[in-house]
C-alpha positions in Angstrom: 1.3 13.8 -0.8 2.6 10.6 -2.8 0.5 8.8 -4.6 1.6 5.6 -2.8 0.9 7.9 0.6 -2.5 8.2 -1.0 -3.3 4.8 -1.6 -1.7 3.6 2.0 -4.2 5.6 3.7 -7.1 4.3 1.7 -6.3 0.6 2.9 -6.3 1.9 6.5 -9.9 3.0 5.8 -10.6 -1.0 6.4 -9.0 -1.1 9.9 -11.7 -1.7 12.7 -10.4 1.1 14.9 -12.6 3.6 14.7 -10.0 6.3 16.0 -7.7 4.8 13.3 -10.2 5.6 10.8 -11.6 9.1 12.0 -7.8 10.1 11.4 -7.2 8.8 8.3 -10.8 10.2 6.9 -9.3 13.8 8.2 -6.2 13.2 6.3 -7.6 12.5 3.2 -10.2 15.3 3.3 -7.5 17.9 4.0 -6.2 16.8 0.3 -9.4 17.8 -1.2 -11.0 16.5 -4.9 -7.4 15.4 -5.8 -7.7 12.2 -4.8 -10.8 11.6 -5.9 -10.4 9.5 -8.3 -7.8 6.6 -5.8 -11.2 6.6 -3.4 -13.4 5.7 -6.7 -10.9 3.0 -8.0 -10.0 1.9 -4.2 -14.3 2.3 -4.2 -15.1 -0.6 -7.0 -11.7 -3.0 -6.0 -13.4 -3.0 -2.7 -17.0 -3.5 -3.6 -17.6 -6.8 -1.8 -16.6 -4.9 1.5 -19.5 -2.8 2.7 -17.8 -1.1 5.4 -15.2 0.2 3.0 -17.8 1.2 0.5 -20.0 2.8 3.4 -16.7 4.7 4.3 -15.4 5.3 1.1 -19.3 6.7 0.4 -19.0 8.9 3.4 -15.4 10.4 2.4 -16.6 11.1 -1.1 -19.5 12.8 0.0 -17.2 14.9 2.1 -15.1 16.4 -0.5 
């Protein structure tokens, strides 16, 4: 996966759909600790948002 595929799927963790987000979160686990470090700088860009940092908390705890 792209970098820029990465990063798309990280702004979709914002969307309100919950079935939206339950996908993307399986997507980006299947890519393992590789992208850990686009959830940690998508993590502190977003840190006014606390459902993206509850979600990005969840996905990081997941890898």
């Amino acid at each position: 996966m792209q970098p820029n595929e990465i990063h798309a799927l990280i702004q979709l963790l914002d969307d309100p759909d919950e079935g939206v987000y339950l996908h993307v979160r399986e997507q980006l686990l299947a890519k393992g600790t590789s992208i850990l470090p686009a959830l940690l700088e998508s993590r502190e860009a977003h840190a006014q948002c606390e459902e993206h940092e509850r979600r990005m908390d969840e996905l990081v705890e997941g890898l």
